[in-house]
SEZABA-460074 format. One record per residue (C-alpha): residue number from 1; residue in one letter; chain; x, y, z. Coordinates in nm, 2 decimals, padded with zeros to 4 digits. Layout:
<pts>
> pos code unit xx yy zz
> NUM a A X Y Z
...
</pts>
This chain:
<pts>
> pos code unit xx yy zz
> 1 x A 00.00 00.00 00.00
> 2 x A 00.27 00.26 00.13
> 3 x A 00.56 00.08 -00.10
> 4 x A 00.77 00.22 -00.36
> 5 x A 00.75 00.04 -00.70
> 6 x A 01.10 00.06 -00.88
> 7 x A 01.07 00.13 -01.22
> 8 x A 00.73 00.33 -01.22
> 9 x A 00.97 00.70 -01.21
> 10 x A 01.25 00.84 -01.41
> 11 x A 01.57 00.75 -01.21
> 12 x A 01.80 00.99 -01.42
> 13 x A 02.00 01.21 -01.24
> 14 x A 01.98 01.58 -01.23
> 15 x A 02.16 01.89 -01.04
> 16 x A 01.94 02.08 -00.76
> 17 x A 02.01 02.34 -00.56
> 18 x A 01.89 02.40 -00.19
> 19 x A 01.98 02.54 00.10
> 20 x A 02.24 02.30 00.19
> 21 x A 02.40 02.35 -00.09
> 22 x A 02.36 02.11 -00.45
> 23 x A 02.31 01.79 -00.41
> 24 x A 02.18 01.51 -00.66
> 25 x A 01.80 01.41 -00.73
> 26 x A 01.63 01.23 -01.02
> 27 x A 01.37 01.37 -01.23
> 28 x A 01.01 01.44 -01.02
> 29 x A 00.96 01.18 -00.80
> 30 x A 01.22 00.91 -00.75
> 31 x A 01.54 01.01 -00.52
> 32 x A 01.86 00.97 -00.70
> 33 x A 02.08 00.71 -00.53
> 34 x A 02.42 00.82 -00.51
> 35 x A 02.68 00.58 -00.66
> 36 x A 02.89 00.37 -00.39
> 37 x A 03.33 00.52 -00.39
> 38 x A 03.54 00.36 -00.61
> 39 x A 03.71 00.02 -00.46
> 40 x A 04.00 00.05 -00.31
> 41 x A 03.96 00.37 -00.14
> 42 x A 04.00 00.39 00.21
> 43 x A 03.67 00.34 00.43
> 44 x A 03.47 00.28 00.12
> 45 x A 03.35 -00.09 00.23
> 46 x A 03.17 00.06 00.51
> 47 x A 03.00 00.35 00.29
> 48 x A 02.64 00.36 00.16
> 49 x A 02.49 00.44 -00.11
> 50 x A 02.26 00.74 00.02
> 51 x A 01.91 00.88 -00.10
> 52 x A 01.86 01.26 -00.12
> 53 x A 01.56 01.44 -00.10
> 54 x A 01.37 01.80 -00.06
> 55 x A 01.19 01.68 00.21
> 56 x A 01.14 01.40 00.42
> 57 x A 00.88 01.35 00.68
> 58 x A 01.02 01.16 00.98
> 59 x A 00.85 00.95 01.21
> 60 x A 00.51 00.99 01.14
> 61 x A 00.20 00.77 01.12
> 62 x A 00.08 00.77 00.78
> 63 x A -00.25 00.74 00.71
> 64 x A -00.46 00.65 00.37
> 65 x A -00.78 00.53 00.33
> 66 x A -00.72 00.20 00.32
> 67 x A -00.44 00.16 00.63
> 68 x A -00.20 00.32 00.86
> 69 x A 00.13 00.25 00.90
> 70 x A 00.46 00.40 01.09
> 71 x A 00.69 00.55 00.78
> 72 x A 00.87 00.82 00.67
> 73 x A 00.78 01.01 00.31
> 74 x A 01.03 01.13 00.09
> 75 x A 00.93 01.41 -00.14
> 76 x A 01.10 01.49 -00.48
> 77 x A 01.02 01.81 -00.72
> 78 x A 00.73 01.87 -00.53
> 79 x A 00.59 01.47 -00.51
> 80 x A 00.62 01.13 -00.36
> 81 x A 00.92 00.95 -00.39
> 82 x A 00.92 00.68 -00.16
> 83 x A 00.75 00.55 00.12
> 84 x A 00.93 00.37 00.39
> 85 x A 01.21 00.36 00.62
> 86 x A 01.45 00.64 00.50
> 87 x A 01.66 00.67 00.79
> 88 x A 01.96 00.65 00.59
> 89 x A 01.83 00.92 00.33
> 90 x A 01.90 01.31 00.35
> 91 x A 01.67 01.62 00.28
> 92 x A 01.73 01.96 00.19
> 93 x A 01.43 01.98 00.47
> 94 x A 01.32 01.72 00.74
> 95 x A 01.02 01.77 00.93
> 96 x A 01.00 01.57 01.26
> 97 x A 00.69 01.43 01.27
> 98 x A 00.73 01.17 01.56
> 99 x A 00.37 01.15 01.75
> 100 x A 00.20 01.28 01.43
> 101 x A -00.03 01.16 01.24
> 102 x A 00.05 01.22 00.85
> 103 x A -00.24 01.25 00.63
> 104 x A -00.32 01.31 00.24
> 105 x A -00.36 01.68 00.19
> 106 x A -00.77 01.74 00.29
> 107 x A -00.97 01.90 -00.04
> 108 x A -01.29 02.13 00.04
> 109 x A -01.48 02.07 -00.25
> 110 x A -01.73 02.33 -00.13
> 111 x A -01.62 02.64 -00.08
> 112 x A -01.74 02.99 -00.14
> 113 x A -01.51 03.26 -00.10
> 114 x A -01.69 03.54 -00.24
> 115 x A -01.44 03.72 -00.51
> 116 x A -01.55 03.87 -00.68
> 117 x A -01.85 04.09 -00.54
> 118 x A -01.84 04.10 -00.23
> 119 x A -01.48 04.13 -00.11
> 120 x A -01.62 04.26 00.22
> 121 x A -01.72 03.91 00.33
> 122 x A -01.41 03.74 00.20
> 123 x A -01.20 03.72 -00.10
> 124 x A -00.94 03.47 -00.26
> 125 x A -00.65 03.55 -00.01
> 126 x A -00.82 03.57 00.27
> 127 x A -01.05 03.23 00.29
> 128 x A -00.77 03.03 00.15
> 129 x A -00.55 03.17 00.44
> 130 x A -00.83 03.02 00.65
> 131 x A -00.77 02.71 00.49
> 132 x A -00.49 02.62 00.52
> 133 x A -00.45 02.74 00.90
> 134 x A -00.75 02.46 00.89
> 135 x A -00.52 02.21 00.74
> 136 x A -00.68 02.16 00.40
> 137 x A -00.45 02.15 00.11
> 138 x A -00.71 02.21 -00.23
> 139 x A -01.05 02.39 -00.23
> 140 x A -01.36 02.38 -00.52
> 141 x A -01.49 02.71 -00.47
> 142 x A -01.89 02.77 -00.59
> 143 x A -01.93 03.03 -00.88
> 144 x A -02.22 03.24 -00.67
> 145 x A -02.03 03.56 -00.71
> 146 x A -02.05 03.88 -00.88
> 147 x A -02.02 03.86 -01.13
> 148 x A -02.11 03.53 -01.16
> 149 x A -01.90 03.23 -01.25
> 150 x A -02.08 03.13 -01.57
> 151 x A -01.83 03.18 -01.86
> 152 x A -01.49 03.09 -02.00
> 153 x A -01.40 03.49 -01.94
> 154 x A -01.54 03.42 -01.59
> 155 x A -01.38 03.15 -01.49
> 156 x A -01.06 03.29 -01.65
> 157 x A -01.05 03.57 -01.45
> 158 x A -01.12 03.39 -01.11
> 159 x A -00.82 03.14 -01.20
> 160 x A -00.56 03.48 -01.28
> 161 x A -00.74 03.63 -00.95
> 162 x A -00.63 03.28 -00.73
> 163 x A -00.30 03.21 -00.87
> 164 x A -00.02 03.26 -00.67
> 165 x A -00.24 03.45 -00.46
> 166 x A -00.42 03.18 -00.30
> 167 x A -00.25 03.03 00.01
> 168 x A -00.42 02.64 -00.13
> 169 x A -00.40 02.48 -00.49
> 170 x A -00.76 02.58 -00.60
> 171 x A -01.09 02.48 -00.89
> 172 x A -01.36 02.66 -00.99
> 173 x A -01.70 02.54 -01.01
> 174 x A -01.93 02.70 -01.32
> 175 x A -02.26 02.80 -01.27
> 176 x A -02.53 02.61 -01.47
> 177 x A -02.81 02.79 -01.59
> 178 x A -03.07 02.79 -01.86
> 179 x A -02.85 03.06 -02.03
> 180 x A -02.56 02.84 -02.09
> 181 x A -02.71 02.47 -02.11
> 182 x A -02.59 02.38 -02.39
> 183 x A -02.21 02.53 -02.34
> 184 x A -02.15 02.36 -02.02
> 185 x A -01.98 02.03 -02.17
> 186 x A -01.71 02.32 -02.29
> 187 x A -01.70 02.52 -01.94
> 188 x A -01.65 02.20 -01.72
> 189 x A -01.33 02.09 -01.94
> 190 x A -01.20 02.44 -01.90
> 191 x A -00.83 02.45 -01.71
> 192 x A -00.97 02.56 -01.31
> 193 x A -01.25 02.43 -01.37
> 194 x A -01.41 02.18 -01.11
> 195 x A -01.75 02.11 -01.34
> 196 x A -02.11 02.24 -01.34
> 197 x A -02.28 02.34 -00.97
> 198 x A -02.65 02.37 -01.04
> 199 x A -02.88 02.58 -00.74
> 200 x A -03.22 02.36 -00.76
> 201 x A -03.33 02.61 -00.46
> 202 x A -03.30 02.98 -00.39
> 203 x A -02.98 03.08 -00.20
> 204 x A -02.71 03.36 -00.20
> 205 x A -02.64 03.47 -00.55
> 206 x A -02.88 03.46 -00.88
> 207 x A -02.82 03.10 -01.02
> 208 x A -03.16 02.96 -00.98
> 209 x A -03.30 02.63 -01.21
> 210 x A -03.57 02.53 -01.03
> 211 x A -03.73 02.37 -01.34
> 212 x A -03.70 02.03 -01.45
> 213 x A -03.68 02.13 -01.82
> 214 x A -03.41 02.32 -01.73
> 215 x A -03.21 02.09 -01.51
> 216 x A -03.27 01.78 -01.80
> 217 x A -03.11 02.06 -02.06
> 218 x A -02.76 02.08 -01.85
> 219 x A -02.73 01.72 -01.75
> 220 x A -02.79 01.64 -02.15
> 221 x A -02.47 01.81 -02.20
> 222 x A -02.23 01.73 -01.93
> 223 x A -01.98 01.42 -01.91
> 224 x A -01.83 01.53 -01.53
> 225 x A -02.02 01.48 -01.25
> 226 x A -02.23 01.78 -01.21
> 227 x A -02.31 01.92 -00.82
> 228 x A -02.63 02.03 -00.70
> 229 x A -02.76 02.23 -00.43
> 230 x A -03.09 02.01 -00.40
> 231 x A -03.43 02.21 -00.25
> 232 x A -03.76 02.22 -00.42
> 233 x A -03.79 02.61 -00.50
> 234 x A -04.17 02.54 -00.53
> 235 x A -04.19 02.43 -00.23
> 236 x A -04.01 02.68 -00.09
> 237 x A -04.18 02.91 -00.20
> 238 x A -04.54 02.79 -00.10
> 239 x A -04.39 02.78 00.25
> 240 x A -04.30 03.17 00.27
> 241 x A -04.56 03.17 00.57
> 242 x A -04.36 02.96 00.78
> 243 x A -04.10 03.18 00.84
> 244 x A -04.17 03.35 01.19
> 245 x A -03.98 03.68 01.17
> 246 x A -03.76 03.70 01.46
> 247 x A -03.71 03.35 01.49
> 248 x A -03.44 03.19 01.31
> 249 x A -03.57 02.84 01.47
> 250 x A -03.82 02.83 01.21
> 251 x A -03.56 02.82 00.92
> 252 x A -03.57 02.45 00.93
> 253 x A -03.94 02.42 00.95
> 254 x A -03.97 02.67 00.60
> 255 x A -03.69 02.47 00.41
> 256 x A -03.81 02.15 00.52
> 257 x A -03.70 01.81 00.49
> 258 x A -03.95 01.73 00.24
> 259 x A -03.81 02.01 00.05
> 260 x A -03.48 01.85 00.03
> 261 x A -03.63 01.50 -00.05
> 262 x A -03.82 01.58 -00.32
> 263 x A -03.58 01.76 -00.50
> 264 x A -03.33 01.49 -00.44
> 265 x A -03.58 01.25 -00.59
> 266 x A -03.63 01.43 -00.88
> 267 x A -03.27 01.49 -00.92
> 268 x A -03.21 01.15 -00.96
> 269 x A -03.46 01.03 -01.20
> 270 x A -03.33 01.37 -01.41
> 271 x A -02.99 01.21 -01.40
> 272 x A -03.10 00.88 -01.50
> 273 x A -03.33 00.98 -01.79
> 274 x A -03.02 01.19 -01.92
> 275 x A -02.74 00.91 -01.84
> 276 x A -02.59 01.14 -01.64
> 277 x A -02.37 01.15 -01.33
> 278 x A -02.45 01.36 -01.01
> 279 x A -02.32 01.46 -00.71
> 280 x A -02.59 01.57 -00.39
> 281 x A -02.41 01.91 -00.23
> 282 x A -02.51 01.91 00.21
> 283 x A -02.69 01.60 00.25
> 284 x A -02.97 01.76 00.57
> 285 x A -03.20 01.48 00.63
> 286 x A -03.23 01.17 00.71
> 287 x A -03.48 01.07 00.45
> 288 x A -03.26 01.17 00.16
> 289 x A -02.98 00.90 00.31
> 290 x A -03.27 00.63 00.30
> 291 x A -03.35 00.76 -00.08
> 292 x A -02.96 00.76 -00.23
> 293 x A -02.84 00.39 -00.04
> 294 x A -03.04 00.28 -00.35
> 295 x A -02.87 00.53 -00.60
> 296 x A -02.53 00.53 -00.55
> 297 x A -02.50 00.43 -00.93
> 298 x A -02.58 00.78 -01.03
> 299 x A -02.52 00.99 -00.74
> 300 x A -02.24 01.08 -00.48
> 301 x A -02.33 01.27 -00.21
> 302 x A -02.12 01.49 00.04
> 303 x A -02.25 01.57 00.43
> 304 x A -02.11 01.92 00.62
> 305 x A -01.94 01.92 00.95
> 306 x A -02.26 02.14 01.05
> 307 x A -02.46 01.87 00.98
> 308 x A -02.26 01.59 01.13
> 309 x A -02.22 01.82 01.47
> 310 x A -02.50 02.09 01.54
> 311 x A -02.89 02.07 01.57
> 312 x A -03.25 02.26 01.61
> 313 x A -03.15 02.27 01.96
> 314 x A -02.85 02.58 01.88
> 315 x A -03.08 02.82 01.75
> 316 x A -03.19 02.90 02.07
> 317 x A -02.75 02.96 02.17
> 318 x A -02.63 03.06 01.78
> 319 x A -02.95 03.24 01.66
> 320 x A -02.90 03.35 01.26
> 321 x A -02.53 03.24 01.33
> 322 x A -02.67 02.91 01.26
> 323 x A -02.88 02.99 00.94
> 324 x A -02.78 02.79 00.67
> 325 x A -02.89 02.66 00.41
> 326 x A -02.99 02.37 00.36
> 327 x A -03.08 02.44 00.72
> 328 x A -02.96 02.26 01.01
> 329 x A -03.20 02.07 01.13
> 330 x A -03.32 01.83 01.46
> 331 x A -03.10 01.57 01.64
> 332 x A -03.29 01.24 01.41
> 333 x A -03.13 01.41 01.13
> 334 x A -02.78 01.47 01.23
> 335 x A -02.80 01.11 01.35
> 336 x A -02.96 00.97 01.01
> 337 x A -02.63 01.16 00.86
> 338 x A -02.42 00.98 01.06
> 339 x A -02.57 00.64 00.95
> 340 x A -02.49 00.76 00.59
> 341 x A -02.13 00.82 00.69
> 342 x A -02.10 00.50 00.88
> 343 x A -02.28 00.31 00.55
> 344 x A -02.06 00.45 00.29
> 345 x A -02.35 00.64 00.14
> 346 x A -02.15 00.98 00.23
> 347 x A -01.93 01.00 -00.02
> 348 x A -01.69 01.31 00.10
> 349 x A -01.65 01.56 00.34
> 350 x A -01.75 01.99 00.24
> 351 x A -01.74 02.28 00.47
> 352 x A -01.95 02.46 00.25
> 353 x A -01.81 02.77 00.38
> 354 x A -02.03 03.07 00.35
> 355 x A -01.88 03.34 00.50
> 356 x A -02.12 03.68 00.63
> 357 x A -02.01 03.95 00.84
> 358 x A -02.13 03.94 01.15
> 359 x A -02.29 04.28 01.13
> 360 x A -02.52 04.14 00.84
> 361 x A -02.58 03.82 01.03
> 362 x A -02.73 04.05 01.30
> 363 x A -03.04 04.12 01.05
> 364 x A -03.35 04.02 01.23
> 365 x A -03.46 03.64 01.08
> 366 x A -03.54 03.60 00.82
> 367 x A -03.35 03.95 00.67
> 368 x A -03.03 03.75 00.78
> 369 x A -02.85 03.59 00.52
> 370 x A -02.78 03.21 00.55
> 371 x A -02.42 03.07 00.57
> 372 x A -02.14 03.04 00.82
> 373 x A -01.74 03.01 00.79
> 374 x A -01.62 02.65 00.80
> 375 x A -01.32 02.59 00.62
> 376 x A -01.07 02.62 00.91
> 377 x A -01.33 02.42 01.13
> 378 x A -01.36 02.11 00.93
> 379 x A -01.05 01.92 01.02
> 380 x A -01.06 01.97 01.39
> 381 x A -01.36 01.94 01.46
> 382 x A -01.41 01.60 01.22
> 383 x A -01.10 01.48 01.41
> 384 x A -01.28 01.54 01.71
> 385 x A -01.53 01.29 01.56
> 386 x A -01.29 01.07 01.51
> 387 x A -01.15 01.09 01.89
> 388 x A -01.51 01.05 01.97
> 389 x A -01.54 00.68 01.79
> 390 x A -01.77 00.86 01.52
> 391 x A -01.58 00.69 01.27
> 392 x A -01.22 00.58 01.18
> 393 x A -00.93 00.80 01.11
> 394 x A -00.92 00.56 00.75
> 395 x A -01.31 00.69 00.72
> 396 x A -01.20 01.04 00.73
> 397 x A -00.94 01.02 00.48
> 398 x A -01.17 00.90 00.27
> 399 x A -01.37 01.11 00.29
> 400 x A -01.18 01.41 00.30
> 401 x A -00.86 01.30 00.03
> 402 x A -00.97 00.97 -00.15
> 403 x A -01.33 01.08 -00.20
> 404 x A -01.27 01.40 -00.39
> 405 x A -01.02 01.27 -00.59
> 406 x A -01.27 00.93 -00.66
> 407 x A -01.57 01.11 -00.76
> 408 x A -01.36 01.46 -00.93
> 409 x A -01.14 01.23 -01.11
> 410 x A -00.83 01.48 -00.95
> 411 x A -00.50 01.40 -01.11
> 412 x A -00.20 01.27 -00.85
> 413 x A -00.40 01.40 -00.53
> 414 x A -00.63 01.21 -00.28
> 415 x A -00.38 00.98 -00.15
> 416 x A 00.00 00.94 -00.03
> 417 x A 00.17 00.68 -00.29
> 418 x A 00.50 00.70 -00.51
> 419 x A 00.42 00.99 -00.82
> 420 x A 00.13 01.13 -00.59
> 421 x A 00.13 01.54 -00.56
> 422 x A 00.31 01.58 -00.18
> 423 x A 00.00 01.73 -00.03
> 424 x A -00.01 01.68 00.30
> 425 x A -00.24 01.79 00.63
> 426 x A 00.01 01.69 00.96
> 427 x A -00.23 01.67 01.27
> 428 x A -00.20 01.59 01.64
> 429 x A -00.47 01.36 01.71
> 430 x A -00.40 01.40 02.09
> 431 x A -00.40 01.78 02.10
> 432 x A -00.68 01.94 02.31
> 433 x A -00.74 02.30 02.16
> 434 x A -01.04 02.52 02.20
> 435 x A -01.20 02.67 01.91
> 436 x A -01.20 03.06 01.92
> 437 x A -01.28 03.36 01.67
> 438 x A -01.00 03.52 01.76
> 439 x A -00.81 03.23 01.55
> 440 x A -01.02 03.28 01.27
> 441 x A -00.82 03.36 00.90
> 442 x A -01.15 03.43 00.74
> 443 x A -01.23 03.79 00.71
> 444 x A -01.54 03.70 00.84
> 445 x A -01.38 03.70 01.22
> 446 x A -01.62 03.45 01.39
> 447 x A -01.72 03.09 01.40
> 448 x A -02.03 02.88 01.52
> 449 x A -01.79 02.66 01.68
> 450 x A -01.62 02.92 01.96
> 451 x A -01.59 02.83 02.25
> 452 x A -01.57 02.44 02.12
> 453 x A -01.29 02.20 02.32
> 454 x A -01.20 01.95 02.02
> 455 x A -00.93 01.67 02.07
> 456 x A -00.70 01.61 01.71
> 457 x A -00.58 01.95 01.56
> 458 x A -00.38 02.05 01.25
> 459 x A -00.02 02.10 01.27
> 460 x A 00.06 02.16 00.94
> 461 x A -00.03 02.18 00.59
> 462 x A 00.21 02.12 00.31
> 463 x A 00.13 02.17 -00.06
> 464 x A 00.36 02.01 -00.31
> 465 x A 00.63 01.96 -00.07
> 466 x A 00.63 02.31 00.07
> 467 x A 00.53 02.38 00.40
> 468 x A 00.28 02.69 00.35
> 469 x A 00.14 02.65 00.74
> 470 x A 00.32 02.54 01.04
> 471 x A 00.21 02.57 01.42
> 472 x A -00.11 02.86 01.33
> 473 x A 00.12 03.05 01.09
> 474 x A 00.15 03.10 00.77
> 475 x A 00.53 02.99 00.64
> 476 x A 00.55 02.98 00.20
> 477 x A 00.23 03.21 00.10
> 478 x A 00.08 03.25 -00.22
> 479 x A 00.16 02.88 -00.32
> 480 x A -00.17 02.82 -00.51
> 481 x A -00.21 02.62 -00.84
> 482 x A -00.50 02.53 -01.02
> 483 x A -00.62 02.14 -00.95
> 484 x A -00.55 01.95 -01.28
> 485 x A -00.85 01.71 -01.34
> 486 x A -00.79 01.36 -01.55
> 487 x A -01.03 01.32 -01.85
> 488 x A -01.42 01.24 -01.75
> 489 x A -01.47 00.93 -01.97
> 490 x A -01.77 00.88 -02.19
> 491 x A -02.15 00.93 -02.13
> 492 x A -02.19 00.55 -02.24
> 493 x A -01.95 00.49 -01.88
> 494 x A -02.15 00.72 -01.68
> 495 x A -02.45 00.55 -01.52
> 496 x A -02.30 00.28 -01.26
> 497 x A -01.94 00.47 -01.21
> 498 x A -01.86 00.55 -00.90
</pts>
């Protein structure tokens, strides 16, 4: 699982230069062995050959989805070169990671960071600062901006905006609407570009297809898995009278689960009718888990942190802090969640980080706006989960690294193996931390998590072999890149892949 294969990597040798000085290195990925002295010169029977590296990662417990084992990693031209015991190697950088648990860089593939539009809730910099301080190596961020993400000039600009400017390697999703149906099998195979995120139901931005007409017309054109935010809008909207002004408890009684069920169901027999593959944004109910266990053919599904860890019963402590949508909802529907992650119907892990300040959360319900930072929150506090006995530390990975990469189709990310992008989140799963807003990297400045004790915390996050955050700060910024994807396959292939 963790082991090297000789002869998958380029073993030539090549010069490099680091701060030690030059030393010798083959071609991305596989350290260069240096030749053994000539016979007959003194000592050289008890000499080694010796492995060089950029960096190696000592000591630590390194985990994948499918195992954890004691090694050390060594990293080569910004990847994986070898997995194993390298005490006889040398780095240009070694990183002590004894007690540590070493982890496959975590991807947020639901993100929204508000550039460009509304810069005074976050922008690129700032909620990718918050990421990584969070441990997560790779964020999808969601194209409800201003303007919005629903062209190649669009998506262009966002992708010069991020790059090298971003703290986190970065994709884009486009905006699928009934303008540009039939361009969206050219937008989602545009460099940056994560694919198509349809909104089924009424949220922040204008990017509304409530319509099944309109949803059919997209998923006739796309070959990626396309995401949806999945609420009936009709519903919704013949519900207006349950919202109780005031009360931000009754969020979850307006959007309710039957809302997000319907939709769901619809969504799927859309997909299927069109061949097409989906993917279920902030699976809220309980209901909806029941519905996909018998889907997972055509649809992936991810769950939130908020959804895994808060209920009804925090509107009374968070009031609009806690207005999201979907919303939050009671304790039967956390715990039916929790079933989907322990089932393998929960495909991967999203913060769905929605960042508003807090003077415009302070809007009397329902003036508020719905959404809430997450993105620094969702390693800790899943950690927490996992200190908890809420599932595996494996579970998480896989939810978190392998699962983006599984259902994106990611090229060399999602796991730690030989050739694999060195993306790494280095946590201390026997840390005890409390969760504050004075911590928070978002521009946002608060959290619905302060005040939270959580046990497992993020040391450090390295991105293609640089460390960009140790200890809370920020070490090698501006190292974002945009996510390369590997080609989608056919439409014939896309009912039954996983």
């Amino acid at each position: 699982m963790f082991g090297f294969r000789p002869g998958d990597l380029d073993h030539r040798p090549v010069d490099l230069h680091c701060r030690h000085g030059p030393v010798r290195a083959c071609i991305w990925g596989a350290p260069y062995v240096s030749p053994a002295p000539a016979a007959g010169k003194p000592g050289a029977e008890r000499r080694r050959a010796m492995l060089t590296f950029d960096l190696i990662l000592r000591g630590g417990t390194v985990v994948n989805h499918d195992g954890v084992g004691l090694r050390d990693v060594g990293v080569h031209h910004g990847r994986i070169a070898q997995i194993g015991d390298l005490s006889r190697a040398v780095a240009a950088e070694t990183i002590d990671c004894t007690g540590l648990h070493v982890l496959p860089g975590v991807v947020d593939s639901q993100v929204h960071f508000r550039e460009p539009g509304m810069e005074h809730k976050e922008d690129l910099e700032t909620g990718s600062r918050a990421a990584v301080l969070g441990g997560v190596t790779a964020v999808f961020e969601m194209p409800n901006t201003n303007p919005l993400t629903t062209s190649e000039a669009a998506l262009a600009d966002k992708v010069r905006r991020a790059r090298h400017r971003m703290h986190c390697d970065f994709a884009f999703w486009v905006g699928g609407t009934h303008e540009n149906a039939a361009d969206v099998g050219e937008l989602e195979r545009l460099p940056g570009a994560a694919g198509i995120k349809v909104f089924m139901g009424a949220s922040t931005g204008d990017l509304l297809v409530e319509d099944d007409e309109g949803v059919a017309a997209i998923l006739k054109n796309t070959r990626r898995r396309a995401a949806f935010h999945s609420e009936d809008e009709y519903r919704l909207r013949e519900r207006l009278s349950e919202r109780v002004p005031g009360d931000p408890s009754s969020h979850p009684v307006w959007r309710d689960e039957v809302a997000a069920l319907t939709c769901t169901q619809r969504l799927v027999r859309i997909a299927r009718e069109n061949r097409a593959r989906i993917h279920v944004l902030h699976i809220s109910t309980a209901e909806e888990i029941a519905f996909l266990e018998g889907h997972k053919d055509v649809a992936t599904c991810e769950a939130t942190p908020h959804h895994l860890t808060l209920s009804s019963d925090d509107y009374a402590r968070l009031g609009t802090l806690l207005q999201m949508n979907p919303p939050v909802r009671a304790a039967g529907h956390r715990d039916g969640v929790w079933k989907g992650v322990g089932q393998g119907i929960i495909d991967v892990l999203g913060s769905d980080h929605a960042p508003h300040t807090l003077e415009e959360k302070a809007k009397p319900y329902p003036s508020s706006p719905s959404g809430m930072p997450g993105v620094q929150t969702l390693v800790p506090v899943m950690l927490d989960h996992v200190n908890a006995g809420r599932l595996t530390i494996e579970r998480f990975v896989d939810l978190s690294s392998h699962g983006p990469n599984r259902i994106f189709g990611m090229a060399r990310k999602g796991r730690i193996a030989a050739g694999y992008d060195a993306d790494f989140t280095v946590v201390d799963m026997k840390r005890t931390e409390t969760i504050t807003n004075a911590q928070a990297g978002s521009r946002a400045g608060w959290t619905p998590y302060d005040g939270m004790k959580v046990t497992g915390w993020p040391v450090g996050t390295i991105i293609r072999g640089r460390r960009v955050m140790w200890e809370a700060e920020i070490v090698t910024p501006g190292q974002g890149e945009p996510v390369e994807f590997q080609e989608s396959g056919s439409r014939q292939s896309a009912v039954g892949s996983r």
